[in-house]
Backbone of each chain as nested JSON, in Angstrom:
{
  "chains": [
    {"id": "A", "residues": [
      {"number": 1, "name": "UNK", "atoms": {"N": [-22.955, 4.134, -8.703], "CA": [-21.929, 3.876, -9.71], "C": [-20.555, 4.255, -9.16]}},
      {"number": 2, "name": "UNK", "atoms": {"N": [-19.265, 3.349, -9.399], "CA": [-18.439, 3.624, -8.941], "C": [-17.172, 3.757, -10.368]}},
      {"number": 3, "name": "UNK", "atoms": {"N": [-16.652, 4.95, -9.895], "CA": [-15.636, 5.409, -10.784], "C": [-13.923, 5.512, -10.288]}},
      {"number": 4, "name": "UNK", "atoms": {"N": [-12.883, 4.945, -11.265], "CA": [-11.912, 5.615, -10.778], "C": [-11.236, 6.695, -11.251]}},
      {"number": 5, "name": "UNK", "atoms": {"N": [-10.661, 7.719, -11.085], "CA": [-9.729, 8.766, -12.029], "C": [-8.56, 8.795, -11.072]}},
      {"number": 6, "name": "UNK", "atoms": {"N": [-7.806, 8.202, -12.616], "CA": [-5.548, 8.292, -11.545], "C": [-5.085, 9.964, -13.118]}},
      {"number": 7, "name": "UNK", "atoms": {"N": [-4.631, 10.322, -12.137], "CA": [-3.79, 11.312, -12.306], "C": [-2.382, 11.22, -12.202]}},
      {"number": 8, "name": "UNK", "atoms": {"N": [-1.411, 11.369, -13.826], "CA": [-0.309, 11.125, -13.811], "C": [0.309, 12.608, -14.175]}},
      {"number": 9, "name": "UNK", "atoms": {"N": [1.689, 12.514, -14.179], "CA": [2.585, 13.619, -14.85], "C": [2.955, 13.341, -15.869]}},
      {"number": 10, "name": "UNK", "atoms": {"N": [2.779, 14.443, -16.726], "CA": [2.871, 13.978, -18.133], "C": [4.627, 13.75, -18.458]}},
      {"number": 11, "name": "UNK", "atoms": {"N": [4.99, 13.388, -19.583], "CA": [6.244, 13.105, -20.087], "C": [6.912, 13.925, -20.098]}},
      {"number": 12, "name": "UNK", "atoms": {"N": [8.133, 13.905, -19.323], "CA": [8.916, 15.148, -19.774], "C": [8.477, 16.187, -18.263]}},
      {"number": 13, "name": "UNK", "atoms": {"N": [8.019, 15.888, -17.765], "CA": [7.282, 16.923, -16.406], "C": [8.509, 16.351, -15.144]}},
      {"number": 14, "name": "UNK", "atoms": {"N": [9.364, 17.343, -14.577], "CA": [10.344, 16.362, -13.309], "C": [9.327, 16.132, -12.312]}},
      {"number": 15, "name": "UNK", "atoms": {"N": [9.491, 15.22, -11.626], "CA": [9.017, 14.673, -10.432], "C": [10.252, 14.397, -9.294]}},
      {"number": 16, "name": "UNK", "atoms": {"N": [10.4, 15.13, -8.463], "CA": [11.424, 15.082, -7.374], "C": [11.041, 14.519, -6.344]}},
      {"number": 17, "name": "UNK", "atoms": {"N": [9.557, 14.418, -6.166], "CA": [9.067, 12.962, -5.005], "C": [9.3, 11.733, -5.73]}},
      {"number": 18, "name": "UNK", "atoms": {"N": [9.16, 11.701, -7.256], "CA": [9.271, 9.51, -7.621], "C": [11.126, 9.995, -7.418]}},
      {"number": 19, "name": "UNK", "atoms": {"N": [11.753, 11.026, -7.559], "CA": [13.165, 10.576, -7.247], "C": [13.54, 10.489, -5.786]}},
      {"number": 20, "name": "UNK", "atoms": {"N": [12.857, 11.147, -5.317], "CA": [13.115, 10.798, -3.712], "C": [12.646, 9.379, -3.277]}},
      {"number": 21, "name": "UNK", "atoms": {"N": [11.861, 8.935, -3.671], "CA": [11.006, 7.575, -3.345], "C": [12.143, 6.794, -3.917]}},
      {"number": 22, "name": "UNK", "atoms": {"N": [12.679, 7.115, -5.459], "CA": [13.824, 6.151, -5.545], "C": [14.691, 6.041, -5.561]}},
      {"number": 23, "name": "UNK", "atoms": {"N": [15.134, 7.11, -4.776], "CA": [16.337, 6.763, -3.86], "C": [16.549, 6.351, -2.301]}},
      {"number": 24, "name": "UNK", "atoms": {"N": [14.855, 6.235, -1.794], "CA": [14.844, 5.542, -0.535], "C": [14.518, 4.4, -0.936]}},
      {"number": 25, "name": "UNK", "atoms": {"N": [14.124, 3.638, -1.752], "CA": [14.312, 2.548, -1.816], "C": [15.538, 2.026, -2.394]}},
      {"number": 26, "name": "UNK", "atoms": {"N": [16.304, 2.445, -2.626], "CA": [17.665, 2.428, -3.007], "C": [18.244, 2.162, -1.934]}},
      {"number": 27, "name": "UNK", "atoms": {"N": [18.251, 3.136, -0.78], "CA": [18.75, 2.589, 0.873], "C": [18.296, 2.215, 1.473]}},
      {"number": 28, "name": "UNK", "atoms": {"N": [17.328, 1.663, 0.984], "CA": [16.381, 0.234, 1.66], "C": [17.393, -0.975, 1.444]}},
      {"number": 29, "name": "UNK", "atoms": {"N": [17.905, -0.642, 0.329], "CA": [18.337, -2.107, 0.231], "C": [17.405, -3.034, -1.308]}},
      {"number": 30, "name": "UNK", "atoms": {"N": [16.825, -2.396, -1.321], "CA": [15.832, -3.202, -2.676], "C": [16.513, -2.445, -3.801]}},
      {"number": 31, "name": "UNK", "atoms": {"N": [16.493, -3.654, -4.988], "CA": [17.362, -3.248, -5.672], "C": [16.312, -3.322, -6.85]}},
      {"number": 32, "name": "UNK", "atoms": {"N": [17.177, -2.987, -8.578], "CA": [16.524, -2.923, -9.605], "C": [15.112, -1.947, -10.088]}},
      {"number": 33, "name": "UNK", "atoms": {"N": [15.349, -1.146, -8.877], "CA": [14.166, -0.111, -9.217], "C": [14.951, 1.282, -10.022]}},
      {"number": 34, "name": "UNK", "atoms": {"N": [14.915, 1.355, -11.356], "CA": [14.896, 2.518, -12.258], "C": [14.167, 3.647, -12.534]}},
      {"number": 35, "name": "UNK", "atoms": {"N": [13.597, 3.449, -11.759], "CA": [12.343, 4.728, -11.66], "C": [11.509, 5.203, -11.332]}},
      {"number": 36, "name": "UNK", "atoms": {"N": [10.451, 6.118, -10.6], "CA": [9.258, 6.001, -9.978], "C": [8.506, 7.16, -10.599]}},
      {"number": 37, "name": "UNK", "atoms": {"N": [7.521, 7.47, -10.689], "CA": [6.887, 8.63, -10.878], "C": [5.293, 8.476, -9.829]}},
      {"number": 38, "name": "UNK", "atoms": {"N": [5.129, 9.614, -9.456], "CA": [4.165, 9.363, -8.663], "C": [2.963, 10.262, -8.835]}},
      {"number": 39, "name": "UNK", "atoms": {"N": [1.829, 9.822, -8.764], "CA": [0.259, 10.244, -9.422], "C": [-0.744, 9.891, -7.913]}},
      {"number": 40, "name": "UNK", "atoms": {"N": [-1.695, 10.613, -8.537], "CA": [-2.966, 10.095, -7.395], "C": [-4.228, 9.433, -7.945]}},
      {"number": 41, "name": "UNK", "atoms": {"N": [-5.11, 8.597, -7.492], "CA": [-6.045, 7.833, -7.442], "C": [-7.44, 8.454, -7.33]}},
      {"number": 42, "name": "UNK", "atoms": {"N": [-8.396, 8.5, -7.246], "CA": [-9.655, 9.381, -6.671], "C": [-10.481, 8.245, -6.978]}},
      {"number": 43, "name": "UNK", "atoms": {"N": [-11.197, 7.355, -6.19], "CA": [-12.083, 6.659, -6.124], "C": [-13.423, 7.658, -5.607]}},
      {"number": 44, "name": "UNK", "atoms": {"N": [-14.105, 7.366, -6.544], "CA": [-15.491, 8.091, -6.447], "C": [-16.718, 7.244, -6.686]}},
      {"number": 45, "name": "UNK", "atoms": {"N": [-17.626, 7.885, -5.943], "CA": [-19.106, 6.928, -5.941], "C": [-19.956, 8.064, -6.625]}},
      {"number": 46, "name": "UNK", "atoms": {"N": [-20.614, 7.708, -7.415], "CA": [-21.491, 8.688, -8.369], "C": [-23.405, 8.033, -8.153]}},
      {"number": 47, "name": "UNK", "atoms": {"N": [-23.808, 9.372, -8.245], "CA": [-25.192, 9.04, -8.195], "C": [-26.148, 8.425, -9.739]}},
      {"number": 48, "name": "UNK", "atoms": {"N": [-25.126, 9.088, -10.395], "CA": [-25.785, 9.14, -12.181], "C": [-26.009, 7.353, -12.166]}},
      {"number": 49, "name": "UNK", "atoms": {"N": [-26.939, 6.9, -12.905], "CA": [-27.337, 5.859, -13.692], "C": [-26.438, 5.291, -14.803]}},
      {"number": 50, "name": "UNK", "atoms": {"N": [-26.982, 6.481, -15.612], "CA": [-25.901, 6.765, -16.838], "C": [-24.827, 6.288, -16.604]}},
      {"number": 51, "name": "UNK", "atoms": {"N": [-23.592, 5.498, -17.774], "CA": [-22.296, 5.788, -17.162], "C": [-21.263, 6.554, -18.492]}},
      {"number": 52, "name": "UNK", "atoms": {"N": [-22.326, 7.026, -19.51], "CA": [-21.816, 7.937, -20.585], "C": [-22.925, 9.572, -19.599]}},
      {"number": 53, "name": "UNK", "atoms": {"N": [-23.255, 9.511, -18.652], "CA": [-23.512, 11.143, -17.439], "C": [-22.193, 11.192, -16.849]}},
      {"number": 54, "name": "UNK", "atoms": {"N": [-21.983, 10.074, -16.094], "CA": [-21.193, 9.842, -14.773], "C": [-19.476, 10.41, -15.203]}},
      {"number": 55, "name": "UNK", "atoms": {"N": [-19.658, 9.787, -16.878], "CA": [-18.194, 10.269, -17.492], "C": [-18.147, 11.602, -17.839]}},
      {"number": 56, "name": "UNK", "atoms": {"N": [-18.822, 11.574, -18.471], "CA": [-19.014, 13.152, -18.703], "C": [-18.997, 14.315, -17.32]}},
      {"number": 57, "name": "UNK", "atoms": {"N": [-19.622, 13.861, -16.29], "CA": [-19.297, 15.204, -15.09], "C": [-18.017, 14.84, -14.483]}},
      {"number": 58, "name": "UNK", "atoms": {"N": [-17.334, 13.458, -14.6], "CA": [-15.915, 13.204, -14.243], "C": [-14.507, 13.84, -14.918]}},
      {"number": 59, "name": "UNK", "atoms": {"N": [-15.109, 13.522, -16.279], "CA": [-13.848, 14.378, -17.055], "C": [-14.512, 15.991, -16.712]}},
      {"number": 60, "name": "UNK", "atoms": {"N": [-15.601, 16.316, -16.261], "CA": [-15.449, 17.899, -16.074], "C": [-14.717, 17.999, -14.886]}},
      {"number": 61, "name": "UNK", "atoms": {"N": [-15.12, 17.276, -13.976], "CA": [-14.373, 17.579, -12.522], "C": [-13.182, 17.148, -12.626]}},
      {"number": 62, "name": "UNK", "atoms": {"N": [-12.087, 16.415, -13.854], "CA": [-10.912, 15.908, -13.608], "C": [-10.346, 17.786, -14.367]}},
      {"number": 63, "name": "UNK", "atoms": {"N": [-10.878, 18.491, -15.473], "CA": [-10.606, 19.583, -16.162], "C": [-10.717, 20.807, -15.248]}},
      {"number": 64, "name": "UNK", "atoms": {"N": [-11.505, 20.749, -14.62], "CA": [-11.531, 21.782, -13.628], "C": [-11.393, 21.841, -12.253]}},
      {"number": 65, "name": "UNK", "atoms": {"N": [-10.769, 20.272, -11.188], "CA": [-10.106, 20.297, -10.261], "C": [-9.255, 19.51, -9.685]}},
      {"number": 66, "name": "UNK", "atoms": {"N": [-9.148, 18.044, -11.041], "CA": [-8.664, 17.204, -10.263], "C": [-6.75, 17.207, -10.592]}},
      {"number": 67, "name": "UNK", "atoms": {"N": [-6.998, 17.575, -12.034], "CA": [-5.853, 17.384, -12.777], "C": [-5.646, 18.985, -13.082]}},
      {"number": 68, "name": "UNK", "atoms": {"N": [-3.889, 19.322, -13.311], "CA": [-3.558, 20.238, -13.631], "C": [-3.209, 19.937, -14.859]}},
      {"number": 69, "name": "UNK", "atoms": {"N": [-4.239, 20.34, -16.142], "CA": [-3.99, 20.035, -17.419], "C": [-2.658, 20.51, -18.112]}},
      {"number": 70, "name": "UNK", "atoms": {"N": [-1.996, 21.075, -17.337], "CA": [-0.817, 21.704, -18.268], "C": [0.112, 20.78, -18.016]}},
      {"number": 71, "name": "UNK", "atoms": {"N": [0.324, 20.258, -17.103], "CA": [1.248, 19.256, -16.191], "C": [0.886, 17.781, -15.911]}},
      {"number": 72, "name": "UNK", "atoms": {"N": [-0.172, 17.59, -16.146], "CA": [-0.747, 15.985, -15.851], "C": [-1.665, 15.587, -16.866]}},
      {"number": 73, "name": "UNK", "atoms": {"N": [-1.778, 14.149, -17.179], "CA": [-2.738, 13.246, -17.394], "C": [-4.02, 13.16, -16.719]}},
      {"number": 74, "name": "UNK", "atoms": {"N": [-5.187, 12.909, -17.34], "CA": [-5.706, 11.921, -16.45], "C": [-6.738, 10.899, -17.019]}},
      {"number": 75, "name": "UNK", "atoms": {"N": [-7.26, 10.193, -16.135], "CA": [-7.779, 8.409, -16.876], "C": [-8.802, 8.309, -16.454]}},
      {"number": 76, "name": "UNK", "atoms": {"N": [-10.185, 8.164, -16.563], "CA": [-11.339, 8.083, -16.119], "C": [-12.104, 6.862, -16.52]}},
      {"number": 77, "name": "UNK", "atoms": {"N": [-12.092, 5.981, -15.448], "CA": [-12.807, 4.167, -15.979], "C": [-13.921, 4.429, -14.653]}},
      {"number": 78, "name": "UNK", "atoms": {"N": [-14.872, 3.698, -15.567], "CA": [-16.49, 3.879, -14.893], "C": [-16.143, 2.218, -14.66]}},
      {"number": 79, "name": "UNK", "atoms": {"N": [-16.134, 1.936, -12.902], "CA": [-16.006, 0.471, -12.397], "C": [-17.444, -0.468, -12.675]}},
      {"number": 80, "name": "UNK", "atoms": {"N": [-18.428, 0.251, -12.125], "CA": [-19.482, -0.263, -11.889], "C": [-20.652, 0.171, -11.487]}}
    ]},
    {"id": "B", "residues": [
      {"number": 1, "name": "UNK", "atoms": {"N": [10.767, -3.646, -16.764], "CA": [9.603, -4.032, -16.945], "C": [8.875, -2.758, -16.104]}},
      {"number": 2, "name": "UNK", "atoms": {"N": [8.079, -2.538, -16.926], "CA": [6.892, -1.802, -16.023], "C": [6.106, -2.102, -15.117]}},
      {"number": 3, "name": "UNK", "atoms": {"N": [5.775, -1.362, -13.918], "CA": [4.785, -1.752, -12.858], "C": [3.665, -0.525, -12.443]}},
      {"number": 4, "name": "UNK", "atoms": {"N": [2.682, -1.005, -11.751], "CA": [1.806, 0.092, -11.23], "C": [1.509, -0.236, -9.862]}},
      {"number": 5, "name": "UNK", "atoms": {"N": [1.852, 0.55, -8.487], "CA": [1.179, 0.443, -7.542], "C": [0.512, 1.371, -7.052]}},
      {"number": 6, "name": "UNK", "atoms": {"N": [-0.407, 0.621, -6.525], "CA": [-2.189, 1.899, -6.185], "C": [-1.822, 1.29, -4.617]}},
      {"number": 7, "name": "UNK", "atoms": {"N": [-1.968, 2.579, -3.614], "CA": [-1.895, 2.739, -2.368], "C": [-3.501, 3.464, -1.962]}},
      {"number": 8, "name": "UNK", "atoms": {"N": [-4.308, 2.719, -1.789], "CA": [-5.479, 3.271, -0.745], "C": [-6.244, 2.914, 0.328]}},
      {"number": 9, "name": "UNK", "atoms": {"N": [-7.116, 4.01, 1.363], "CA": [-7.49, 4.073, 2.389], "C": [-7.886, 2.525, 2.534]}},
      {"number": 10, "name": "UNK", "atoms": {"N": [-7.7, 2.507, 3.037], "CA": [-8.782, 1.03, 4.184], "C": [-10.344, 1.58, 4.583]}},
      {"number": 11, "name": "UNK", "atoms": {"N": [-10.917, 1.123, 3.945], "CA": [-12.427, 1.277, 4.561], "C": [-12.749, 1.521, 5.881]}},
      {"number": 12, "name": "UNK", "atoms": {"N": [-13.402, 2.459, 6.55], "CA": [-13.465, 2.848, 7.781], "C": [-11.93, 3.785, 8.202]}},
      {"number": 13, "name": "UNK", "atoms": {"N": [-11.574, 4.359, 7.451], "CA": [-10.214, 5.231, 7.881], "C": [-10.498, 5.935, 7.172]}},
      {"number": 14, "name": "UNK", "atoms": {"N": [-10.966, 7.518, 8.01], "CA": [-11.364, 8.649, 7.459], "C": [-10.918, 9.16, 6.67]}},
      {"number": 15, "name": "UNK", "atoms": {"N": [-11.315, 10.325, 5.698], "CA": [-10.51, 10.738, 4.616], "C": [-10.837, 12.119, 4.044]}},
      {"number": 16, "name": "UNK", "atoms": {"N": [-10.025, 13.059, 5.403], "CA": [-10.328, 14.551, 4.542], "C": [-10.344, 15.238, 3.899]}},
      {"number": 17, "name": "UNK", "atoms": {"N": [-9.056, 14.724, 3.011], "CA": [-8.733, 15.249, 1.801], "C": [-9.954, 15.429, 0.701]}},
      {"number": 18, "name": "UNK", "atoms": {"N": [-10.421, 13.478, 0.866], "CA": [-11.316, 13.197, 0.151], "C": [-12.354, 13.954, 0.102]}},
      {"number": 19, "name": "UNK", "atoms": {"N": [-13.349, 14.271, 1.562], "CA": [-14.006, 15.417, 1.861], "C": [-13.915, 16.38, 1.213]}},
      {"number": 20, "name": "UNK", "atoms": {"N": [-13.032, 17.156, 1.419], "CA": [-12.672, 18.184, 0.594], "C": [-12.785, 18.125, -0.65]}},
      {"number": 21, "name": "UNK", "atoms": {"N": [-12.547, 17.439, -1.495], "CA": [-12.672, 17.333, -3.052], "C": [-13.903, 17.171, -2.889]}},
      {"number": 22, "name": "UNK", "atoms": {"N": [-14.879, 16.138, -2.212], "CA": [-16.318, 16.131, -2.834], "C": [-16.668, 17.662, -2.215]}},
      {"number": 23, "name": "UNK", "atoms": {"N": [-16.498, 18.368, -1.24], "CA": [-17.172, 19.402, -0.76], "C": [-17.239, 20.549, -1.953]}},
      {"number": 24, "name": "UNK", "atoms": {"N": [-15.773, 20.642, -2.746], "CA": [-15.05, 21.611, -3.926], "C": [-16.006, 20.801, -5.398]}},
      {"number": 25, "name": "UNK", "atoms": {"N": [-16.03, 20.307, -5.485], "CA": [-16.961, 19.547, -6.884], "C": [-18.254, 19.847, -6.708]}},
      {"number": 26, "name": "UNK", "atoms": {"N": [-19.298, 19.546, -5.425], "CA": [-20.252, 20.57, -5.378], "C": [-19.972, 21.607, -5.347]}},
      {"number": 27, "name": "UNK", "atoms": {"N": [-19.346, 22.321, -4.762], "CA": [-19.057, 23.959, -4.888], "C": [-18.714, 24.359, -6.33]}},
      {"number": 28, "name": "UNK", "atoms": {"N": [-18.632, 23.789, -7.575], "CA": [-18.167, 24.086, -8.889], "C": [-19.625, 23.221, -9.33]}},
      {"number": 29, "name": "UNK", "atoms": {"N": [-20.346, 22.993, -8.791], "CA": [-21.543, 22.756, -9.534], "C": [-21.732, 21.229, -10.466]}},
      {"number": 30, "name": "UNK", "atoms": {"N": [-20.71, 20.668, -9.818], "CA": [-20.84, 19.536, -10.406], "C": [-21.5, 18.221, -9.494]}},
      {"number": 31, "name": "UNK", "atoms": {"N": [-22.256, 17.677, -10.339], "CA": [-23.657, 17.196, -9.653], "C": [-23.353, 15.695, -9.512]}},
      {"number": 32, "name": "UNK", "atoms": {"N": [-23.655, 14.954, -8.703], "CA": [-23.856, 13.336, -8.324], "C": [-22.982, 12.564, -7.499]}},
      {"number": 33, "name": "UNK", "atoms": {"N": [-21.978, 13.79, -6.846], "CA": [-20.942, 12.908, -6.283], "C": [-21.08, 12.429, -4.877]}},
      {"number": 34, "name": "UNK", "atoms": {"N": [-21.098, 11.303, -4.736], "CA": [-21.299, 10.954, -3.634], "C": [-20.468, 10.386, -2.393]}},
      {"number": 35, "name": "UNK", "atoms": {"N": [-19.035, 10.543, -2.896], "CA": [-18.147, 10.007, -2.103], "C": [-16.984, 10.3, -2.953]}},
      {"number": 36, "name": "UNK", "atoms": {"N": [-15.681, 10.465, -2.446], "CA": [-14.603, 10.778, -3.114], "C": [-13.394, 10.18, -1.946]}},
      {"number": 37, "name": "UNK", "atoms": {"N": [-12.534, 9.435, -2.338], "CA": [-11.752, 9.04, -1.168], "C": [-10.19, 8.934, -2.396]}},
      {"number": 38, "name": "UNK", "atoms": {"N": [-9.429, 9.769, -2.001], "CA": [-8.068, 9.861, -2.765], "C": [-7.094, 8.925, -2.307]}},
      {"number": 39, "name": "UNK", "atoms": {"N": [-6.115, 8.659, -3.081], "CA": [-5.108, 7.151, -2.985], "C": [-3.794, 7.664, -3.827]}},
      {"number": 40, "name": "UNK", "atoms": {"N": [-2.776, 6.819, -3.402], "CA": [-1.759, 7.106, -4.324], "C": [-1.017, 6.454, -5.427]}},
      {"number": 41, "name": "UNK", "atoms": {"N": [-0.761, 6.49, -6.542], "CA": [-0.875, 5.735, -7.706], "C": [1.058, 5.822, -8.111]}},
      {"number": 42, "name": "UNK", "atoms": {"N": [1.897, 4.944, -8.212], "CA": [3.504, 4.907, -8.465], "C": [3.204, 3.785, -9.466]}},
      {"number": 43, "name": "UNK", "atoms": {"N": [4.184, 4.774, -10.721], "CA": [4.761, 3.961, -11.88], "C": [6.324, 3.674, -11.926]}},
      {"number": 44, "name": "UNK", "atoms": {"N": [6.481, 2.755, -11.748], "CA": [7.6, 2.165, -11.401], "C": [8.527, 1.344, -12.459]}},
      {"number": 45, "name": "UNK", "atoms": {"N": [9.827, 1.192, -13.196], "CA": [10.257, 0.94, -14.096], "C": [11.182, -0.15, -13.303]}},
      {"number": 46, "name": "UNK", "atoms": {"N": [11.589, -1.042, -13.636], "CA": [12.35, -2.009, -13.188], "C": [13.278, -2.665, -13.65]}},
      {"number": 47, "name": "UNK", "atoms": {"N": [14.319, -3.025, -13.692], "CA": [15.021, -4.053, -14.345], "C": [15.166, -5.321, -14.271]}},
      {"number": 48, "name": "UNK", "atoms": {"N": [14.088, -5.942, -13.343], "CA": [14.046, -7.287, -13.671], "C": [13.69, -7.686, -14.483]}},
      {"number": 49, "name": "UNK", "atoms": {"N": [14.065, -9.25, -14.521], "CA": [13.468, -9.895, -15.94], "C": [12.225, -10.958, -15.733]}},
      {"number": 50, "name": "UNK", "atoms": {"N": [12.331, -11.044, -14.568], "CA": [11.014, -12.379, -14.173], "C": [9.587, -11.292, -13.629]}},
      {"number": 51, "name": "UNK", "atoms": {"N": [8.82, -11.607, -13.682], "CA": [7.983, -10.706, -13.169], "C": [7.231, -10.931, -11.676]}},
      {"number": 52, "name": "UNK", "atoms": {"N": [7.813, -12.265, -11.424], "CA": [7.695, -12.495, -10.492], "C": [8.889, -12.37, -9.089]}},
      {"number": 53, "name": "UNK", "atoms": {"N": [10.02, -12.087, -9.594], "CA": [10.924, -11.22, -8.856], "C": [10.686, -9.764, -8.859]}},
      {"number": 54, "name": "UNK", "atoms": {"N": [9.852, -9.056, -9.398], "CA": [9.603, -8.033, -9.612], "C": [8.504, -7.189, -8.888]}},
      {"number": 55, "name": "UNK", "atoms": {"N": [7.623, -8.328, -8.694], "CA": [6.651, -8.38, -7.756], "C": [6.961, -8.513, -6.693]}},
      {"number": 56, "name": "UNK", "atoms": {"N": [7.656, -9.443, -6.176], "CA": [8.262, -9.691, -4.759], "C": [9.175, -8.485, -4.158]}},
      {"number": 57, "name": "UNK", "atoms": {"N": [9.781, -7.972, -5.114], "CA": [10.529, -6.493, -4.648], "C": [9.537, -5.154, -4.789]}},
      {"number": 58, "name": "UNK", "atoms": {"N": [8.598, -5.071, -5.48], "CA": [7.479, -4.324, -4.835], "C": [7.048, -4.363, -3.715]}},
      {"number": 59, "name": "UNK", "atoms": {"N": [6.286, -5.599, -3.439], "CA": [5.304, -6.059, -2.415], "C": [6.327, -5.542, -1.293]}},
      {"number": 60, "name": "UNK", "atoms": {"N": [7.88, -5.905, -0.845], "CA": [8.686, -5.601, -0.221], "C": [8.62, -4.162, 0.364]}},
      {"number": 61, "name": "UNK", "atoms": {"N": [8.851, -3.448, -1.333], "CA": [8.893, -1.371, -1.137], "C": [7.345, -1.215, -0.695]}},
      {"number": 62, "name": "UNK", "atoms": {"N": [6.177, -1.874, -0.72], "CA": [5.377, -1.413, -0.284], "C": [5.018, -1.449, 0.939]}},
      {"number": 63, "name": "UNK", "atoms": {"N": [5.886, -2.71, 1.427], "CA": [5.381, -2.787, 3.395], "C": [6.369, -2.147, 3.995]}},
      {"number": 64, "name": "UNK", "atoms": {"N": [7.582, -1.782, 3.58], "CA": [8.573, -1.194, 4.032], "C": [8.176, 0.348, 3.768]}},
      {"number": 65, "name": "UNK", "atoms": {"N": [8.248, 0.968, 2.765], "CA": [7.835, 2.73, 2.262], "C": [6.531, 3.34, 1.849]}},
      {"number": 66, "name": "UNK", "atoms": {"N": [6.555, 2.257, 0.884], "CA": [5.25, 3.326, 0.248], "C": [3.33, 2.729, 0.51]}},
      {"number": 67, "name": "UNK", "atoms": {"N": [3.468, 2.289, 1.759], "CA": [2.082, 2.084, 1.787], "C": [2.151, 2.076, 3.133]}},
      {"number": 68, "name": "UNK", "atoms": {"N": [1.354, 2.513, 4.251], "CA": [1.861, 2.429, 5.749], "C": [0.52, 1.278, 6.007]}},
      {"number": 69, "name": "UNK", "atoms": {"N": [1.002, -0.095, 6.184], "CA": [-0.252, -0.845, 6.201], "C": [-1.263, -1.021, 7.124]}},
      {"number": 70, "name": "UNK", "atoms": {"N": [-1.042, -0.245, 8.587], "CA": [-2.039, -0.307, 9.784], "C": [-3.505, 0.663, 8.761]}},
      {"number": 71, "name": "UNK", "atoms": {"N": [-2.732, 1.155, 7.502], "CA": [-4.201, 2.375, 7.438], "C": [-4.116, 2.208, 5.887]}},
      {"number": 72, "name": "UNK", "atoms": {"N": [-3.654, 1.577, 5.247], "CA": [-3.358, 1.513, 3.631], "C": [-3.573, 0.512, 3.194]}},
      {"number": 73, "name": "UNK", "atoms": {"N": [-4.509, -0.157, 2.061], "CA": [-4.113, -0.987, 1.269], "C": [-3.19, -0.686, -0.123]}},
      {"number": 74, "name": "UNK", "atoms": {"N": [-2.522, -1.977, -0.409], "CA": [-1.619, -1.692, -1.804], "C": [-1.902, -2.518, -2.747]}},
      {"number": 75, "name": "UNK", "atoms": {"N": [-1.565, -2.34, -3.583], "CA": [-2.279, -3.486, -4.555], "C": [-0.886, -3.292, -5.962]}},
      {"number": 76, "name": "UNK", "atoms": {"N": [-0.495, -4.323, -6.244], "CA": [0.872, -4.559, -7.128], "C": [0.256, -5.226, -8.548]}},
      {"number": 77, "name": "UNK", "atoms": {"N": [0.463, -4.342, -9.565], "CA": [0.176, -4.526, -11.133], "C": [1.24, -4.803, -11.823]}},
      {"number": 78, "name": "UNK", "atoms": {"N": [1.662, -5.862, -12.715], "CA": [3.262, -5.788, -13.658], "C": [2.674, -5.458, -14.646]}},
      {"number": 79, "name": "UNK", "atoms": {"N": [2.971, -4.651, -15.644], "CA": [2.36, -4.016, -16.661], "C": [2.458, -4.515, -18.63]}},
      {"number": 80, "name": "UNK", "atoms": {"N": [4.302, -4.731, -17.941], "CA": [4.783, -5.149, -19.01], "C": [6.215, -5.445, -18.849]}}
    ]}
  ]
}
């Protein structure tokens, strides 16, 4: 079974890498970019069958290592 | 307009980080994981109005900054 979990910053949290990112693309030369915020991805392969198991030990592992709940989001979709 | 770009490994391009998280998820007792490979996820706000100019100035920031493509795939979402 394959899972993804993206990890964002929640609202209101600064992010000084999406402002650095957009301001190098700023002196790139590419224009119309207002904003960036930047998160991570975790593509995972799970052994469970289940995909109400597979969620369940994902949101444990997003609560206890993936995500810093005080400061981030996170999204857990069971692919396949 | 809103966008999402997901930056990850290329298949066959190792991934220690990833390692590491599955090694730390067994070590916390959490059971079935069989692979973990991390990526990077940018929410991006824009001011275009076509979404297809919008795309084209992604796809751009992504071969130029934010995806190094000898070892990255990117993948460009318009959201809204």
């Amino acid at each position: 079974m394959k899972a993804r979990v993206t990890v964002t910053l929640k609202n209101g949290v600064l992010d000084p890498q999406g402002k650095a990112i957009e301001g190098a693309l700023s002196s790139l030369g590419i224009e119309g970019v207002t904003g960036v915020r930047q998160g991570k991805v975790f593509d995972i392969e799970l052994s469970h069958t289940q995909p109400e198991a597979a969620e369940a030990a994902l949101k444990d592992a997003c609560e206890r290592l993936l995500a810093n709940t005080v400061i981030e989001n996170y999204r857990v979709e069971i692919l396949s």
